[in-house]
N, C-alpha and C positions, 0 to 999 in steps of 0.2 A: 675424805668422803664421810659423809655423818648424816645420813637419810635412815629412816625407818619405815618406807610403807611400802607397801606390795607391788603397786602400777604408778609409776609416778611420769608427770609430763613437765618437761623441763624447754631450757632455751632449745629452739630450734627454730632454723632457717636465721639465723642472724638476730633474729627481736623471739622476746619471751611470750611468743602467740600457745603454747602450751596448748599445742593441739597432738592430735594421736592419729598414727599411721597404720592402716588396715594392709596389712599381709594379702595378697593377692596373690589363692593357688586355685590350680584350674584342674580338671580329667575329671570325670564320670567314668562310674562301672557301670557298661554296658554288659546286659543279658548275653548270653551266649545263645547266637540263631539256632534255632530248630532245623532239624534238616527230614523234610518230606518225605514218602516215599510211594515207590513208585517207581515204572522203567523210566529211563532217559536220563535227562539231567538232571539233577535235584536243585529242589526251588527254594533258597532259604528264606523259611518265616521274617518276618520283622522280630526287632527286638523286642524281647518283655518291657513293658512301661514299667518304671521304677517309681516305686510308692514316693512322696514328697518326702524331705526330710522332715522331721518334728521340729514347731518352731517353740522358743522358748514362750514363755509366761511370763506380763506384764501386768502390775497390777500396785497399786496405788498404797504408799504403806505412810505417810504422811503429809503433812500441811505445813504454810508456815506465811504468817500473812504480818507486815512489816510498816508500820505508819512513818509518819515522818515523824525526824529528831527534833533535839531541842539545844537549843544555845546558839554559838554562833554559826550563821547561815544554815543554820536546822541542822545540822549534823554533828556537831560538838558531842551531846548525847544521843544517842541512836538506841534503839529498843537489839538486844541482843547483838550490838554490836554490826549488826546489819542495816543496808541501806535501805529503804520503802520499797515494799514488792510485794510477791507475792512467789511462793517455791512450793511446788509439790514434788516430794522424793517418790519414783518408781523402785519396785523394787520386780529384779528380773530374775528369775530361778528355768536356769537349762533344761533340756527335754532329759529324761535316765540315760545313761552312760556318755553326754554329751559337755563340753567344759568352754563357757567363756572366756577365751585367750584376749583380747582386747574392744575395748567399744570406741567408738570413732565418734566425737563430738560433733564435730563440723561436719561429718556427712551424716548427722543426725538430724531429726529435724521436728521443730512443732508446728503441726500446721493448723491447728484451733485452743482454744483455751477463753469459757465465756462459764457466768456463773448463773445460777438458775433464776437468775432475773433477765435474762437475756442479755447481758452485759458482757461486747467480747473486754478478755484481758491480755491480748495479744501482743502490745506494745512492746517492743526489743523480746520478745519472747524467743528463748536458745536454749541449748542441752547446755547442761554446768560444764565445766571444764574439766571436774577431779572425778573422776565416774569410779565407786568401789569396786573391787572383785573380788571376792572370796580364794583364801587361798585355793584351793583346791577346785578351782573356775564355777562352780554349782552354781553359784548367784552373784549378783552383782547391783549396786543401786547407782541410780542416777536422778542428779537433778533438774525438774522442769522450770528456769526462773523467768517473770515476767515481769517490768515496773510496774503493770497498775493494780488495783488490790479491787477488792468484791466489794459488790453494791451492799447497801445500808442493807441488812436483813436478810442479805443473801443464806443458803445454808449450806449448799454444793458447787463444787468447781465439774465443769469436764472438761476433760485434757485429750488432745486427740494430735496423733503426729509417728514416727517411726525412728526407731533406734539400730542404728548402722555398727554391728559390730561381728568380729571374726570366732567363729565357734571350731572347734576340736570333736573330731568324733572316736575321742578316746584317747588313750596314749600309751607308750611306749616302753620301757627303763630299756637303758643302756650302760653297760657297768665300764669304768675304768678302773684297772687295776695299779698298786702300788703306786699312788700318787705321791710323790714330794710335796709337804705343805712346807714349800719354802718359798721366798717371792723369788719372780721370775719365773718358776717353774712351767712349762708348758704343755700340755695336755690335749687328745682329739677325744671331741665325743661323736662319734659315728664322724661326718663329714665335717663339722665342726670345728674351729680351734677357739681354746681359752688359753687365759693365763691367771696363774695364781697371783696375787697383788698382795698387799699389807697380810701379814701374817701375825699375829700377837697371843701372846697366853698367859693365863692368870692362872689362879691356884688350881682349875681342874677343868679348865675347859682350853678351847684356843678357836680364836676368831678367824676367819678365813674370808676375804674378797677375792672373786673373779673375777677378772678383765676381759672382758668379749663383746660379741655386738648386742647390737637393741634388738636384730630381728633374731640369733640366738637365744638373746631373754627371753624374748615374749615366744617362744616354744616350749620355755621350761615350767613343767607344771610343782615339780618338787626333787629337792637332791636328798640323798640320805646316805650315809656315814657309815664306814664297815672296818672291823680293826681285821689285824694279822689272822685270828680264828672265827673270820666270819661272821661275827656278832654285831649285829648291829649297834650303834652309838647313837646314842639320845643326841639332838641338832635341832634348831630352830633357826626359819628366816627371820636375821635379823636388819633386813633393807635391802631393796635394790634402786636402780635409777637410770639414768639415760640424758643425752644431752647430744644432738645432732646422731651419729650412729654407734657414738661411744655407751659401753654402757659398763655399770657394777652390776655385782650379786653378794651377800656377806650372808653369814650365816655363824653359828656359835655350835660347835660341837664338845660336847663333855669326853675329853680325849686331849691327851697328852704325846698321843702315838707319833714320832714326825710323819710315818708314809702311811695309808687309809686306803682302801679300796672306796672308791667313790660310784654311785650309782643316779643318773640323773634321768628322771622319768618324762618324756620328752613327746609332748603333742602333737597329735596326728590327725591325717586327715582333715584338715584347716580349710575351713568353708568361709564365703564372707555373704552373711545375710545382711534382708533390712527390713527390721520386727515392726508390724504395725502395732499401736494402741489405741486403745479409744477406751477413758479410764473415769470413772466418776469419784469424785473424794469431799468428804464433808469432815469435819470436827473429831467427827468418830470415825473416818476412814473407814467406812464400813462399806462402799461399795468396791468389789475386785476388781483386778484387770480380766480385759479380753482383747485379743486379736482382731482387723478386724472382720474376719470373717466370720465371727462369735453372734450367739444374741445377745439384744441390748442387756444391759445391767438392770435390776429393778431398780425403781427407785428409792434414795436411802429413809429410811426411817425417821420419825419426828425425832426420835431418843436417840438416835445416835449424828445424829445432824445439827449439832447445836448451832444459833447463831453466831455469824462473827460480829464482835460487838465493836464499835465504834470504826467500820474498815469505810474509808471514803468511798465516795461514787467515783471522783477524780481521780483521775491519773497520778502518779507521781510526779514533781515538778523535775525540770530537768538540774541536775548540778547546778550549784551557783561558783560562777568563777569567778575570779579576782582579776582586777587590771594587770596586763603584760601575761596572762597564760592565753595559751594557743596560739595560733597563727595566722595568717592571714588564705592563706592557701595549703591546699594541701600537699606542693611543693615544698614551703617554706616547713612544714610541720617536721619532713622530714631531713631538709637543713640543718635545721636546729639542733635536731637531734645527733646528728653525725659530726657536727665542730661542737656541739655541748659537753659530748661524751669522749672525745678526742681532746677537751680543755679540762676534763675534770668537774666540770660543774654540773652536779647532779639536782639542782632545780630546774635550770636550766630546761634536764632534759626532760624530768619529769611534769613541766609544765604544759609540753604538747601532748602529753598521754592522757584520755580519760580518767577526769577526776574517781573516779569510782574503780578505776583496773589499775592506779597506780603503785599500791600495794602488791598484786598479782604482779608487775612489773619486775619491783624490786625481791620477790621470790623467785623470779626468774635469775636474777644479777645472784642471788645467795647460791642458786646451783651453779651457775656458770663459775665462781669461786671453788667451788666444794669438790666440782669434778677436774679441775686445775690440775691437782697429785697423778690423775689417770694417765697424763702424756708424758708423764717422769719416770714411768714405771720400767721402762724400757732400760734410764739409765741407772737404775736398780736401787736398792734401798738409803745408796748415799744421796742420793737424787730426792725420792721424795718426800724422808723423814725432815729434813729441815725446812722442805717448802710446807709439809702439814701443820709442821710447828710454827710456823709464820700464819700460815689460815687461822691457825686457833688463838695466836694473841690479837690478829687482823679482827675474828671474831665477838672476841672478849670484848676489846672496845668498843664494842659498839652493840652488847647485850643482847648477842645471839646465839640461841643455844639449842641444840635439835635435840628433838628429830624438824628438821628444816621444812619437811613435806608436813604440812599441817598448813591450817586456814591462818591468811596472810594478816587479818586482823588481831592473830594469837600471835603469831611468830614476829611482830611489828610495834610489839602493845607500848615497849619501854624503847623505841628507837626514834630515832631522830631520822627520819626517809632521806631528805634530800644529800646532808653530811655521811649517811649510809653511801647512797649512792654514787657523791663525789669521791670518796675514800675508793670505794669497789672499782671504778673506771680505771684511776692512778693504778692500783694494785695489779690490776690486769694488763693493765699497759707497760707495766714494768716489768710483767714476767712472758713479754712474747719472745718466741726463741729466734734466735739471731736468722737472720735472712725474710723472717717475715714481716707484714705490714702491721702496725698497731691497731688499723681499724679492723683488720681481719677478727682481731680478737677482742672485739666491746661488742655486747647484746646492743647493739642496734640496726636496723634495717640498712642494708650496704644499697648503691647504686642511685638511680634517680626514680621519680615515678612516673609509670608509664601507661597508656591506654585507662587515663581518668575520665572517669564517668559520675558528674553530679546527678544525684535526683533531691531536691528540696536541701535537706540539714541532713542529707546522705554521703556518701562518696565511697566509690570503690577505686581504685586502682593496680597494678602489678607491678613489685617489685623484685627482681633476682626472681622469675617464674610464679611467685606465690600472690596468692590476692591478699589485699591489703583493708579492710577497711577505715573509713572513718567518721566525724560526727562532728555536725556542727551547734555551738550551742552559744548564744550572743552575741551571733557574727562573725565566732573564731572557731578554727580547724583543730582536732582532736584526732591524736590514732587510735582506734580501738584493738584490745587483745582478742576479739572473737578469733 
């Protein structure tokens, strides 16, 4: 395991759709009735109405407007390594004493986005996939991206749509005492179970991974470290991750102690809203967010509105593909990919994936490797030391070097995709444990597709319960990672 960031979204449901799963808890505190008086029977009041919760704060903290590239098929050179579009980052700050536990992409939604020429820029317009959070939930940014960019002389975007994510109304610590940092070691936090995993130490610290679920993690607001006399021990998170319901936690404590009293401060009260915005943004991001129950925003100032200088009226064109990518239906799209990735051939597979998400793809194939060690853990450190050590000459080869959770056009700069990709398939197919299926365990969409539905260069369909979609672009079928 070699990840570094706080929220990260990894393979799930079979294909690397890096979407995020909203926690669903339910019960309201109901006022306690009034009781009348008077002879007879006593008549109880209604409940007290319970004030609304406080919704968080949206509000517009940058821009980012993306022309087309240059060289071959315009994309050779690209401005910031980005494709043509147009991105505004929200930035979302919780109501006092309130903590964003996770934000939900796909049940997020934009449902305007037009520049103050009246030009909508709505085209594929979606929540980004990698949404921040502050360690300590208080805020969190997400991005708004759409392909088409602002009209010649435009000076303001607005963005108007709702961000679907799970809030905490505070939280908890929970202390375990005497922990063994050995691997294996097993542990309850309140209802809970982990496991301790790789354990390592250097001249004055020792590194510690947790084994436990995804919906465990996304409870954990913070752990902190406590020796024999109580004292607290300096620790930083240093990565966590997830991958179907498996998941890490790692952390680096300044401590040499083997046993710790461990304390994990654990989110409560887990609501799941869905925050409106209606957000103005110019050059100088000078107008805020509001709600939208809020009043309008002014409007932004000449000075802090600067023009965007040379941004098309047009659209962005859609990818140019190459003869033999894609497919002919959306059946076949996902054919392909199932005997592509079962033969090793990672152009193959990566031919029927949008040209633009096939990067995100292959971040997706880097965790499905990365978290490999987690199902070894069980058969203890003889088990996963030599398979890690195989990950990281598997790695080396092919100039990959984390923290893995970073933007796929960083983590992909000096690789060869498709040979990445061939290589990863073999490698996972060679380590499925005995009695199981090989396709079980390749990032790709399992089953056939079912209840397809075209609209125009659209398509949705359901694959293994999940929707699927996809795109068409010169005739030929594409799966998208939305």
């Amino acid at each position: 395991m070699r990840t570094s960031s706080r929220r990260s979204q990894f393979v799930s449901g079979g294909i690397s759709l890096f979407c995020t799963t909203v926690m669903l808890t339910g019960g309201a505190s109901i006022a306690a009735a009034q009781q009348g008086r008077g002879r007879g029977a006593q008549r109880p009041a209604a409940p007290a109405a319970q004030p609304p919760a406080p919704q968080p704060q949206v509000s517009a903290m940058a821009i980012r407007v993306v022309g087309p590239g240059l060289g071959a098929n315009g994309s050779e050179l690209r401005p910031f390594n980005e494709s043509p579009g147009t991105t505004v980052a929200l930035a979302i700050v919780a109501p006092r004493g309130n903590g964003i536990v996770q934000i939900d992409s796909h049940a997020s939604q934009v449902d305007a986005l037009s520049d103050d020429k009246g030009q909508s820029l709505l085209e594929e317009g979606r929540i980004g996939s990698f949404p921040k959070i502050a360690e300590d939930g208080s805020a969190a940014i997400v991005e708004v991206e759409v392909r088409a960019r602002p009209s010649t002389g435009a000076a303001t975007l607005s963005v108007q749509g709702s961000i679907a994510m799970t809030m905490a109304g505070g939280a908890k610590p929970v202390r375990v005492a005497n922990v063994r940092l050995v691997e294996g070691q097993a542990l309850k936090v309140g209802t809970a179970s982990m496991t301790i995993g790789d354990v390592s130490t250097d001249e004055d610290s020792t590194k510690i991974t947790f084994g436990l679920t995804r919906t465990v993690l996304n409870t954990i607001r913070e752990v902190r470290f406590f020796d024999a006399k109580n004292t607290a021990i300096e620790a930083r998170r240093t990565g966590s991750g997830y991958m179907n319901e498996k998941a890490e936690l790692q952390y680096s404590a300044k401590t040499k102690d083997k046993a710790v009293a461990i304390e994990f401060e654990i989110w409560q009260n887990l609501r799941t809203v869905k925050t409106p915005f209606n957000v103005q943004a110019g050059l100088g991001v000078a107008a805020g967010g509001r709600t939208s129950e809020t009043s309008e925003a002014p409007a932004a100032s000449k000075s802090g509105s600067a023009r965007t200088a040379d941004a098309s009226a047009a659209p962005a064109p859609p990818p140019v593909i190459t003869p033999g990518e894609g497919a002919d239906s959306v059946e076949n799209v996902i054919k392909q990919m199932q005997t592509a990735a079962l033969a090793g051939k990672g152009a193959q597979v990566l031919s029927v994936i949008y040209p633009t998400e096939r990067a995100t793809y292959a971040q997706g194939v880097v965790m499905a490797l990365a978290f490999l060690p987690m199902g070894s853990i069980g058969g203890g450190e003889k088990a996963v030391e030599p398979l890690q050590k195989e990950l990281d000459v598997f790695f080396d080869k092919h100039h990959l070097k984390p923290p893995f959770v970073r933007e796929p056009s960083d983590l992909f700069k000096d690789v060869d995709l498709p040979a990445f990709v061939s290589d990863a398939m073999l490698f996972l197919k060679s380590h499925v444990k005995k009695g199981d299926k090989p396709a079980d365990a390749l990032p790709v969409p399992s089953g056939r597709p079912e209840n397809v539905s075209v609209t125009g260069d659209a398509a949705v369909a359901t694959l293994s319960s999940k929707e699927i979609k996809f795109s068409k672009v010169s005739g030929r079928w594409f799966i998208r990672l939305e």
